[in-house]
N, C-alpha and C positions, 0 to 999 in steps of 0.2 A: 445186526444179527444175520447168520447167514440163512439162505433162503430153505425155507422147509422141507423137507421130503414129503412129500405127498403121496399118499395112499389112493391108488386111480380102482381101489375095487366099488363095487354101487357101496352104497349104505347097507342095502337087504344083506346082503353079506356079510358085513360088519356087525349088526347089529345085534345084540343079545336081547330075546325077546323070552320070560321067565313063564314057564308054565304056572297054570293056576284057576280056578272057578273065579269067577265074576263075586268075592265075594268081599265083606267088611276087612279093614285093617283090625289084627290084633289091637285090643285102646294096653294102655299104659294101668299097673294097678289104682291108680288115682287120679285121671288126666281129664280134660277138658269134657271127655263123653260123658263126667258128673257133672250137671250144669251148678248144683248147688246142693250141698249135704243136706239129712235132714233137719241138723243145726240153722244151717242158716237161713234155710227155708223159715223155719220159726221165727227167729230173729226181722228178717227183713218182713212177714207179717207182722208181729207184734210192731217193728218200728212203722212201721204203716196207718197200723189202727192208733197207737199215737199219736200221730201228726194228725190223722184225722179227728180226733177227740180235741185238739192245740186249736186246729183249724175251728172248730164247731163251738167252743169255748172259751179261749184265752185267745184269739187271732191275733192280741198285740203280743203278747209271751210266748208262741211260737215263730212271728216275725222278726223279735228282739234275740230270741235265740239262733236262725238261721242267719242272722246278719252276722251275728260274735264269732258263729263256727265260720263264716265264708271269710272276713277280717283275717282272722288266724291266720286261717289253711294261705289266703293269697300273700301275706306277712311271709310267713314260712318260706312258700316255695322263691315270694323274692328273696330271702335269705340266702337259703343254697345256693339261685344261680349266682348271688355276687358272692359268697365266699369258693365257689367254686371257679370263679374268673379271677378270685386271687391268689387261688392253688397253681403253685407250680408246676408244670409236667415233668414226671421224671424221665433222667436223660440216663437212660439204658444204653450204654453204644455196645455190644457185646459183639467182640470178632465173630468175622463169620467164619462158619465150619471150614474144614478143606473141602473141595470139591469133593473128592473119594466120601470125603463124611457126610455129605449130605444125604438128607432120607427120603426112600420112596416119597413122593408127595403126591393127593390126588384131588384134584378139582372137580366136584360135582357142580352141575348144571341143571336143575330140573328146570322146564320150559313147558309151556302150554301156548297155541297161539303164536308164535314168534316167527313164522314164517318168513317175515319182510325184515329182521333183523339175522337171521341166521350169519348172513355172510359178514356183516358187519363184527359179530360174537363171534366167529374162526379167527378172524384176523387181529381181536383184541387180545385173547388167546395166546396167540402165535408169536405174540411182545413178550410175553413171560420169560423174565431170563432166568432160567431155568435147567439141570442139564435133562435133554431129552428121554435119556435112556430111564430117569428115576420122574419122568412127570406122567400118570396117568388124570386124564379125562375123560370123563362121563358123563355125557350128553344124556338126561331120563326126559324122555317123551311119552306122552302121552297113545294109548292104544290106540285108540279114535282121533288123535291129531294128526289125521292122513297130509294137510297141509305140512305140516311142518316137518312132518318124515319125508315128506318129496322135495321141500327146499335142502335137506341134508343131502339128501341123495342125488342130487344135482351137485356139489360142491364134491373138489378135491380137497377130501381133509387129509391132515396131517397124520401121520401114524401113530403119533401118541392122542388121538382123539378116539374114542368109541364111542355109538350111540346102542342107549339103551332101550325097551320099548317098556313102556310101565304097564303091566297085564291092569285090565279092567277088575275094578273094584271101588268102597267105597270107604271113606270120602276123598272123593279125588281132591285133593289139596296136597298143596307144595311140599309138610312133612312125608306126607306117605313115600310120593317120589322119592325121596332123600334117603327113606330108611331104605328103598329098593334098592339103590345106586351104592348104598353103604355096604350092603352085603355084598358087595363084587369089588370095594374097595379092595386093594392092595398096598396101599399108603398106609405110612406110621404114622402121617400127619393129611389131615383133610380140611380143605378148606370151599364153599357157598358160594357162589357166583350166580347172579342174575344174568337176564341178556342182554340188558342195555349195558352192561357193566366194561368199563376202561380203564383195569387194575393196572396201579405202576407195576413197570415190568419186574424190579426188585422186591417186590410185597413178599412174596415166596421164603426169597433168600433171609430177609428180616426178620421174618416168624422161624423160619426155622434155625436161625443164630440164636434167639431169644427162647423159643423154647431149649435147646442144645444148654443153653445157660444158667439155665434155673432149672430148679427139681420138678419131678414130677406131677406134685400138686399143681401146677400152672396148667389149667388143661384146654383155655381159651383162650385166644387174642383176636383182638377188632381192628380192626382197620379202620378208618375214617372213611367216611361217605361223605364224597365233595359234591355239591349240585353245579353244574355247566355254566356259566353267567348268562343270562336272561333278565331282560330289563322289563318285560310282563309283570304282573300284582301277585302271579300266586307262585312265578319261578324265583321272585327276589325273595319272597317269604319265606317258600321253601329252602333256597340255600340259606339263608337265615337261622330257620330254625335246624336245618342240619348242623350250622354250624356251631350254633348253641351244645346241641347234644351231645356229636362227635370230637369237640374239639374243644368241648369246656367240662360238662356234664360229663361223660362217661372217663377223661383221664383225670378228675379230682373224686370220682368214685374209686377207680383201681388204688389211684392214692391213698383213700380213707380206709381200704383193705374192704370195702361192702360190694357187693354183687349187683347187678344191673342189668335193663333189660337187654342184649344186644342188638343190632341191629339184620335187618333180613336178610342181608350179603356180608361178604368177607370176615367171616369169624372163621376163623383157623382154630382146629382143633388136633390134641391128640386123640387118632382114629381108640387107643385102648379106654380113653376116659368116657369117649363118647357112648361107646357099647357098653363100659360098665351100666351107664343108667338107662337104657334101654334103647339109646337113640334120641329121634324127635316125637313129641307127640301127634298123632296123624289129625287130633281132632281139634288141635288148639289153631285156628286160623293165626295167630302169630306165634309163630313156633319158635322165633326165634328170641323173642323176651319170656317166653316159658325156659328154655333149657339153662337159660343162665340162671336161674335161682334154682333149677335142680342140679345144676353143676356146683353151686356154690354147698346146697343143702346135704349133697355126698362129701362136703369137706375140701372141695373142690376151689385155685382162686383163676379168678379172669385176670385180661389185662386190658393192655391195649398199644398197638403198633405206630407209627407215623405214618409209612407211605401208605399212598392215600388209594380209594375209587372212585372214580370220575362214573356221575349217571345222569341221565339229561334230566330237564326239568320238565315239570308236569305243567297240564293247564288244567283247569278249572271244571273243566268233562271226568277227564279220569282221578281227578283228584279227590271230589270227592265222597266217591263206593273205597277208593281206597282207607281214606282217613276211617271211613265208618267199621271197615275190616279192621285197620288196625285199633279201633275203641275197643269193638267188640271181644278182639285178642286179649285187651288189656283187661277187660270183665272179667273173660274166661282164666284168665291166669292167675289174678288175683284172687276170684274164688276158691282155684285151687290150691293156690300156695298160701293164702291163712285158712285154712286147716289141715296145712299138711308141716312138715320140719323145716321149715324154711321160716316160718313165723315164730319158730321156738326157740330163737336166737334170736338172744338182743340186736347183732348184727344184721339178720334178716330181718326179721319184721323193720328196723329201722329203712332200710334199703325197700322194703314196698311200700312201706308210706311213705319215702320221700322220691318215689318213682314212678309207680305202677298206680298209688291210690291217688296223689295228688294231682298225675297225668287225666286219670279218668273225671275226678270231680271240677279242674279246674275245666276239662273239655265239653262237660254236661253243665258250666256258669256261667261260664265267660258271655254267652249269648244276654242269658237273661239277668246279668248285671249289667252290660251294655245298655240293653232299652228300658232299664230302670232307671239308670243312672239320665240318661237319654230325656227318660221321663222328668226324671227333676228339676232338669233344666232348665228344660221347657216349662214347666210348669210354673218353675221361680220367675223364670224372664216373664210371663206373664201375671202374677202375682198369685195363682192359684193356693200355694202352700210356698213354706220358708225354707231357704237356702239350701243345697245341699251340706250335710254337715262339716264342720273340716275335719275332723279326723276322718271319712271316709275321702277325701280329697288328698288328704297325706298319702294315705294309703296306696290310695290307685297311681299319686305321682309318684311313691316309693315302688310301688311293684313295677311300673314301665320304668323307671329309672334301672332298678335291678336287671330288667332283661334286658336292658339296651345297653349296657355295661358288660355283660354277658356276650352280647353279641357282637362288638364291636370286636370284643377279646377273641370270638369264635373265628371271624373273618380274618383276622389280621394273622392267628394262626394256619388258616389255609390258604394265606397268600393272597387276599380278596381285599379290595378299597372299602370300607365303613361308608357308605351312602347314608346322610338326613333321613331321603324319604322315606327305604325299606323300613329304616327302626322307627320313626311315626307312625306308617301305616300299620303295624303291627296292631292297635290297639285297632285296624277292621278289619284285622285275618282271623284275629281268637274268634270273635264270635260266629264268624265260618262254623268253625268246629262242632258248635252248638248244636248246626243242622246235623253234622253227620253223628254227632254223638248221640242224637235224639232215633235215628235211624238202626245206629248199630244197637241202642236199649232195645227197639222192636224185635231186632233180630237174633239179641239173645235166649227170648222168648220162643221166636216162630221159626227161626232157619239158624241153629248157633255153628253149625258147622258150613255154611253158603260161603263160597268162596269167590268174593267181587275180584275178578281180573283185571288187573290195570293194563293197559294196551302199551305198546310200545313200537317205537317209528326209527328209523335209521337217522343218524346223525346227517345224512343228503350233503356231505362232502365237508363238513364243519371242522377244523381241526378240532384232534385231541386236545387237550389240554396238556402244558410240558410235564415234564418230571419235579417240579417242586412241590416240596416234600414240608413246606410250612413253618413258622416260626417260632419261637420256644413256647 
């Protein structure tokens, strides 16, 4: 790619900085800022004072029945992930546009904090094969992140980069940015970008073949989220379970024609479908498995793209305030979309409970069937009580056989070797989850709009990863 033109004016100059009071984001007529209707406020007391009555009276009939419902639920979700590792991806090759035909495209960036990746993020950037004249970018910064506006401001950016300033207000979280950055949009098509993010340079041109392709209704595409190779416990995990999601899980949903949470980067959308439904919601900590069931719920279908984005792996610090932000997202969303139209289709409501309600419950189990299960063992090897039983021994070897099935398929599509260990270890990463699941139920309660920052560190001269684009 030939070398960039460079914009040598500071940043301050550059920068669009929006007037405005210190005040709330507009919420959305139904969005996250309802923590819970007064329906289900009802509901979740009355299930409450139940159990406690179960508990105080029947302790073997409320234990007999939380065993059946957890049975099920883990049955089930092993279900999905293997018929979803037997789903084939569909192979869309649609030409790409002429050049002249390509459309405005604009890459928003909201960032907080990122100061020590800033340069790294221009120059992943600056790979986007793209033509210059039709790419706008949008850099949205934080008002008070004087760091990070001076790491810009020291950098010769490109010309088609602009940095925005996000006026103070609240809740400062990632939507709000997004919707700031959307109103200065200029793109037919807009696509999310994080700062650790090392999108193939083709990603653009792909979304925009694919939308160009299909009708209107198509108002989303994903991209895959590849995690970096990292031989650590919680970066093999995590590319695992991305790999699971992105690469098994979300193209045998587009397949089934059902809606899905997307992921917090690289969803390309058309910039007119996104304004129809009002944008993002500011108050949903994950914003980005809310829009897709209200994209789908306006009649709306997702998709999903091959090339890929490359994000580094996490350790075990930032990981996780993250996982517990995105539980907490997954409450928030799920609260709102069963009782809003998304659940009044047999299609939608199927698509949160095999997504959003199983992700939550299985994240709020796995711990404490772990050191039950744990417990039994122990308990038999010493004679204390009898065997564990076998059908829950089917079970739990049926549900690790299904993800590991699952993930071997997830890997092998992103170009990635199937390791033993990562798919054994798996059964001590779930009950991880536990903790932060247990964290983010507090925070649904005390803080539902807190926004845990996950940090980010420059790749310190690591290559990129190539351009392979993964296997059928």
């Amino acid at each position: 790619m030939a070398r960039e033109e460079r914009d040598q004016r500071p940043v301050a100059a550059r920068a669009t900085v929006a007037a405005g009071a210190d005040r709330p984001a507009p919420p959305l007529p139904d969005g996250a800022h309802r923590r819970l209707s007064p329906a289900q406020g009802l509901l979740l007391i009355g299930l409450a004072i139940a159990v406690a009555i179960l508990a105080a009276t029947r302790p073997a009939l409320l234990a007999g029945l939380l065993h059946g419902t957890f049975l099920i639920g883990f049955s089930l979700s092993a279900v999905v992930k293997l018929v979803a590792a037997c789903t084939p991806r569909a192979t869309r090759t649609p030409p790409s546009p002429d050049e002249a035909a390509l459309p405005i495209y604009t890459v928003i960036v909201p960032l907080y904090r990122e100061a020590s990746v800033a340069a790294e993020l221009v120059e992943n950037l600056s790979r986007l094969d793209y033509p210059r004249d039709r790419l706008q970018v949008l850099v949205a910064l934080e008002a008070k992140d004087h760091e990070t506006q001076a790491a810009f401001r020291a950098l010769p950016l490109p010309t088609f980069i602009q940095v925005l300033i996000v006026p103070p207000g609240s809740p400062q979280t990632k939507p709000r940015a997004c919707n700031h950055a959307l109103e200065r949009a200029r793109g037919a098509l807009v696509v999310i970008y994080d700062a650790e993010d090392a999108p193939h340079p083709g990603q653009l041109r792909e979304a925009a073949a694919r939308f160009a392709a299909e009708g209107p209704d198509l108002a989303c595409l994903q991209a895959p989220l590849r995690i970096e190779a990292d031989r650590r416990f919680i970066g093999d995990q995590f590319a695992l379970e991305y790999a699971v999601q992105f690469e098994v899980l979300q193209p045998a949903l587009a397949r089934w024609g059902l809606p899905f949470p997307l992921g917090g980067t690289s969803n390309h959308f058309r910039a007119e479908a996104l304004r129809a439904i009002g944008g993002w919601d500011p108050y949903n900590v994950t914003e980005d498995a809310d829009i897709g069931f209200r994209l789908a719920a306006a009649g709306l279908r997702l998709g999903v793209i091959a090339s890929p984005t490359h994000e580094t792996p996490p350790t075990l610090r930032p990981w996780f305030p993250q996982r517990a932000r995105w539980v907490k997202g997954h409450i928030q969303t799920l609260a709102v979309h069963l009782r809003g139209p998304a659940a009044r289709s047999p299609r939608g409501l199927a698509a949160l409970a095999l997504t959003l309600a199983l992700s939550v419950a299985s994240s709020h189990l796995h711990g404490p069937l772990f050191f039950w299960l744990l417990a039994k063992l122990v308990g038999a090897a010493l004679g204390l009580h009898a065997h564990v039983a076998g059908q829950d021994l089917v079970v739990l070897a049926f549900g690790w056989a299904c993800a590991s099935i699952a993930g071997v398929r997830g890997l092998e599509r992103a170009g990635l070797k199937p390791r033993f260990l990562p798919l054994f270890g798996a059964v001590l990463y779930w009950p991880l989850q536990s903790l932060a699941a247990g964290k983010a139920a507090v925070q649904f309660v005390v803080a539902p709009f807190h926004w845990d920052k996950t940090p980010h560190t420059p790749r310190t001269g690591r290559a990129l990863p190539g351009a392979r684009i993964g296997g059928a």
